[in-house]
C-alpha positions as CSV (number, residue, x, y, z in Angstrom):
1,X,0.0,0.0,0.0
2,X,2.8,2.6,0.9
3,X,5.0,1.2,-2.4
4,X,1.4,1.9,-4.8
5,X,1.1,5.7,-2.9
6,X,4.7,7.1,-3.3
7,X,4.8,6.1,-6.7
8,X,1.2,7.8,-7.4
9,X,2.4,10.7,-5.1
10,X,5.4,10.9,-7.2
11,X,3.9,10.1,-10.6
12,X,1.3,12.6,-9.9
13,X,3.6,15.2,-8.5
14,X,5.7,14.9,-11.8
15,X,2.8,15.4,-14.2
16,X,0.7,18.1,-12.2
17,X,3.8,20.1,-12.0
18,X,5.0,19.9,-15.2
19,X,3.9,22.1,-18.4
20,X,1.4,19.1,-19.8
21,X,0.1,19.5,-16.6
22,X,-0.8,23.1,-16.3
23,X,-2.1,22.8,-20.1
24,X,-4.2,20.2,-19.3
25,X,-6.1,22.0,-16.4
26,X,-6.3,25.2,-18.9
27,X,-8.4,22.9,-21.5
28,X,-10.3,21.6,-18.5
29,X,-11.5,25.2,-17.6
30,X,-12.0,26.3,-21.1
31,X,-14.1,23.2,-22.2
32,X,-16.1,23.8,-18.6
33,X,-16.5,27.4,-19.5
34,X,-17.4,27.0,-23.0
35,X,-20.1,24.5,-22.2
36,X,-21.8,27.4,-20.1
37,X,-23.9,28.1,-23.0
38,X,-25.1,24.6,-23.6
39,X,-26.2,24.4,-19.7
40,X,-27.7,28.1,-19.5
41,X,-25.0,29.4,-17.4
42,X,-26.9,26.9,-14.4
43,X,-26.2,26.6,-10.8
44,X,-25.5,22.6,-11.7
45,X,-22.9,23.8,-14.4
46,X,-21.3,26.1,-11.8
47,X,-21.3,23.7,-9.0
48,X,-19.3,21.2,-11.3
49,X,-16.0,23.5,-11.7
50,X,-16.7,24.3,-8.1
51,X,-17.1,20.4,-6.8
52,X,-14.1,19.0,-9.3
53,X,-11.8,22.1,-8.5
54,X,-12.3,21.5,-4.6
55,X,-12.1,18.0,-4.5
56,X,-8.4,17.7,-6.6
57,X,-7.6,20.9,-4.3
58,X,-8.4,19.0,-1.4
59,X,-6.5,15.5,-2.5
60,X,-3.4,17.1,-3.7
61,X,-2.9,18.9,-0.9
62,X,-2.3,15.0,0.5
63,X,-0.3,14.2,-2.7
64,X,2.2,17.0,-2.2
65,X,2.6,17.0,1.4
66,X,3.5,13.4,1.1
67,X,6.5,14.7,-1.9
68,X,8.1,17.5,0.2
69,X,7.8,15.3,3.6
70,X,9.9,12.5,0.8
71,X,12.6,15.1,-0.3
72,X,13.5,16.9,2.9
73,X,14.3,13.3,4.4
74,X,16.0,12.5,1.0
75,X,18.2,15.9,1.8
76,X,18.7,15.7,5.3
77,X,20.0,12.2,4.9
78,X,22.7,13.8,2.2
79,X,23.5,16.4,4.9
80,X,24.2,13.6,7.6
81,X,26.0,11.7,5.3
82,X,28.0,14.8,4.3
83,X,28.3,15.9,7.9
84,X,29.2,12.1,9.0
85,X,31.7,12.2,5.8
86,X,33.6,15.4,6.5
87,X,36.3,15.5,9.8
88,X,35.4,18.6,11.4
89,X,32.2,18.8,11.3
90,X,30.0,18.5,15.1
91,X,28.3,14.9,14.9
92,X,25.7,16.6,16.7
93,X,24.0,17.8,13.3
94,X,23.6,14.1,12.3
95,X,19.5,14.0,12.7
96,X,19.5,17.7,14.5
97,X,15.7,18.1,12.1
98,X,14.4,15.6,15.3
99,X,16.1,17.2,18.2
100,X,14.0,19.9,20.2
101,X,12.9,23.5,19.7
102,X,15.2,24.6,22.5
103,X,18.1,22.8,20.8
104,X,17.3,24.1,17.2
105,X,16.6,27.7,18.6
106,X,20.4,27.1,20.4
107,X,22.0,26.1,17.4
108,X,20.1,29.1,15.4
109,X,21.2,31.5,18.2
110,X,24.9,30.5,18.4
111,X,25.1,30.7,14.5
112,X,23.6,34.1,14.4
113,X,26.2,34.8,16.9
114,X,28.7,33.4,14.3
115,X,27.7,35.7,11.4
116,X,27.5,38.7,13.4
117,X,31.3,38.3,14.7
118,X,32.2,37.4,11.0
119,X,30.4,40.3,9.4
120,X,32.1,42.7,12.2
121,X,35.2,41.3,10.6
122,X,35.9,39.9,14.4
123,X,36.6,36.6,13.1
124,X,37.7,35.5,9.4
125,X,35.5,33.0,8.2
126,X,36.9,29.4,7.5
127,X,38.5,29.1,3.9
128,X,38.1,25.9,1.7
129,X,42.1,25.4,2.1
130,X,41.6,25.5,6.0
131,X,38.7,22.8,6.1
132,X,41.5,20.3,4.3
């Protein structure tokens, strides 16, 4: 069940957000609005745009959620392996998107703290030859 979802979050993902995609749902309003004549303009001809429009709304909110939640854990697992991969780098990073508020508001607070020495020209900032 999870295997058949990702691939019909990612499948579906892919081909709303693509050009096809957006061309498609143009057509779909244009046919719906030229077919106003046909139905006198009714309140049954207005409540299908309005039904149809809220409905996919409603499920692709699912759809995405379920692709971002899949590529932020895709990149933070490239950071950690990055992180894990590079010498001088705190270990304490690895997996810091699950450690608490207080310790992401630290960590936020101490590199603000950073920037602010380094734009005051207090402290150089690290060079790439100094990392190796």
């Amino acid at each position: 069940m999870n295997d058949l979802f990702r691939k019909l979050a990612q499948k579906t993902s892919r081909v709303t957000g693509s050009p096809t995609g957006f061309i498609i749902a143009i057509l779909f309003v244009l046919i719906w609005a030229a077919s106003g004549p046909l139905f006198n303009f009714s309140n049954t001809w207005q409540l299908v745009i309005n039904t149809g429009t809220t409905i996919l709304t409603f499920l692709m909110v699912f759809l995405i959620q379920n692709t971002q939640n899949r590529d932020a854990h895709a990149i933070n697992l490239k950071l950690d392996e990055i992180i894990r991969s590079s010498g001088p780098a705190r270990d304490e990073f690895i997996d810091i998107e699950d450690g608490t508020d207080e310790k992401l508001a630290m960590l936020t607070h101490e590199f603000n703290e950073l920037r602010k020495t380094i734009n005051e020209g207090i402290i150089a900032p690290v060079t790439q030859e100094e990392k190796a």
